[in-house]
C-alpha positions, 0 to 999 in steps of 0.5 A: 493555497492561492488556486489563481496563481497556481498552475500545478497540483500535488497529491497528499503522499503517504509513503512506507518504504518503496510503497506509496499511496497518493491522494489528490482531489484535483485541487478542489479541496487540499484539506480533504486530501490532507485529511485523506493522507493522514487517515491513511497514515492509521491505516497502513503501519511503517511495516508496509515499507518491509512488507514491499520489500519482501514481496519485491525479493520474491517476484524475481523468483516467481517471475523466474519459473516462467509460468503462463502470466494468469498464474503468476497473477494468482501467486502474487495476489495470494503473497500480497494476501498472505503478508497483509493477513500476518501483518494484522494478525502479528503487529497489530494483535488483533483480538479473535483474528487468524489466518484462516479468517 
């Protein structure tokens, strides 16, 4: 970390499959960003990468209905809900949480 002798900064990036996550703090401090990056490493489970892909298998059959852009909108948040929501409650069993929370 010499800053005088770069000219370039990259982001701390969690990646889980097709998702990424990035964080940067604009070369101001590259351990706060590591320490960011490894934060988000307890947050977000290797499942993440199967979870992306399984949203990305069904936005084609989504986006193929040609429905109005504000439903689609809808639908894709409430699969992202939906698949977040059975991520925590089946992998990382947590105690008095369910579906309907």
């Amino acid at each position: 970390d010499v800053p005088d002798k770069c000219n370039f900064i990259l982001p701390a990036t969690l990646w889980r499959g097709d998702m990424s996550i990035a964080v940067s703090t604009g070369g101001n401090s590259p351990a706060l960003a590591k320490q960011l990056r490894k934060d988000l490493d307890n947050d977000y489970c290797s499942e993440y990468g199967t979870y992306v892909k399984i949203l990305g298998l069904l936005r084609p059959l989504v986006l193929q209905k040609e429905r109005d852009h504000s439903e689609n909108k809808i639908i894709f948040e409430k699969e992202a809900n939906l698949i977040t929501r059975l991520l925590i409650t089946q992998f990382l069993n947590i105690e008095g949480y369910t579906l309907s929370d």
